[in-house]
matplotlib code that plots the C-alpha trace (Angstrom):
import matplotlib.pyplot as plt

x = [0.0, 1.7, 1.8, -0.9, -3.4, -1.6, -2.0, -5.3, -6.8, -4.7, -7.2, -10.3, -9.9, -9.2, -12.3, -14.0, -13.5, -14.3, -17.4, -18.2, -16.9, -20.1, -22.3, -21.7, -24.8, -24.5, -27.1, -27.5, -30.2, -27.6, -30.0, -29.0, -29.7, -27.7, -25.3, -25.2, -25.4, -22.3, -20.7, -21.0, -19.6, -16.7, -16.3, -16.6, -13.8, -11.7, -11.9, -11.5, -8.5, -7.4, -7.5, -5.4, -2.8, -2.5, -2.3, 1.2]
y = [0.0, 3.1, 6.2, 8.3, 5.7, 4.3, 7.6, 7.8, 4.7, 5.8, 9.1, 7.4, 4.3, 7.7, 9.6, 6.1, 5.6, 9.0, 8.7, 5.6, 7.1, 9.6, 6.8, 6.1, 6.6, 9.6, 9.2, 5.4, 4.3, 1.2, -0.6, -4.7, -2.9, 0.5, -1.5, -3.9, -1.1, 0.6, -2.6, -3.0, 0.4, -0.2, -3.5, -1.2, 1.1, -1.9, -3.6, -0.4, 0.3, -3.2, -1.9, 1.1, -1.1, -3.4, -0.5, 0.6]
z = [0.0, -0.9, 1.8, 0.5, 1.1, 4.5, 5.4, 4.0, 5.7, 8.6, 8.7, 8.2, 10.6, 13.3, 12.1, 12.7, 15.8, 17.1, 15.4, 17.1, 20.4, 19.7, 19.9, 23.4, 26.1, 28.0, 30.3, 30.6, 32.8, 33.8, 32.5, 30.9, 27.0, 28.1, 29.4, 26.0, 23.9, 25.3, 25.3, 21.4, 21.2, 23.4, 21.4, 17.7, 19.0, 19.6, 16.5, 14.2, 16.6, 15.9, 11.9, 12.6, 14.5, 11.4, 9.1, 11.0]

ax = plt.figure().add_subplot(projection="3d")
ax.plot(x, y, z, "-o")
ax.set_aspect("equal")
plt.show()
């Protein structure tokens, strides 16, 4: 993969993960779902973090 689109990829795995970071409850009710739900996001920002790792 060449640098521009390293660096490209690079950028968009980044921008990916912060938008997933957005999708975190704010106010969760600590309820089983609310506590599922942010689990699945936790579990998104891992595995697009696991991307960006690979993509060093």
């Amino acid at each position: 993969m060449a640098t521009n689109e390293s660096e490209t990829r690079t950028e968009a795995l980044r921008e990916a993960i912060e938008a997933a970071r957005g999708e975190y409850l704010e106010e969760a009710t600590g309820t089983p779902e609310d506590e599922a739900y942010n689990q699945a996001v936790s579990d998104v920002v891992a595995a697009i973090g696991a991307l960006l790792e690979e993509n060093k």
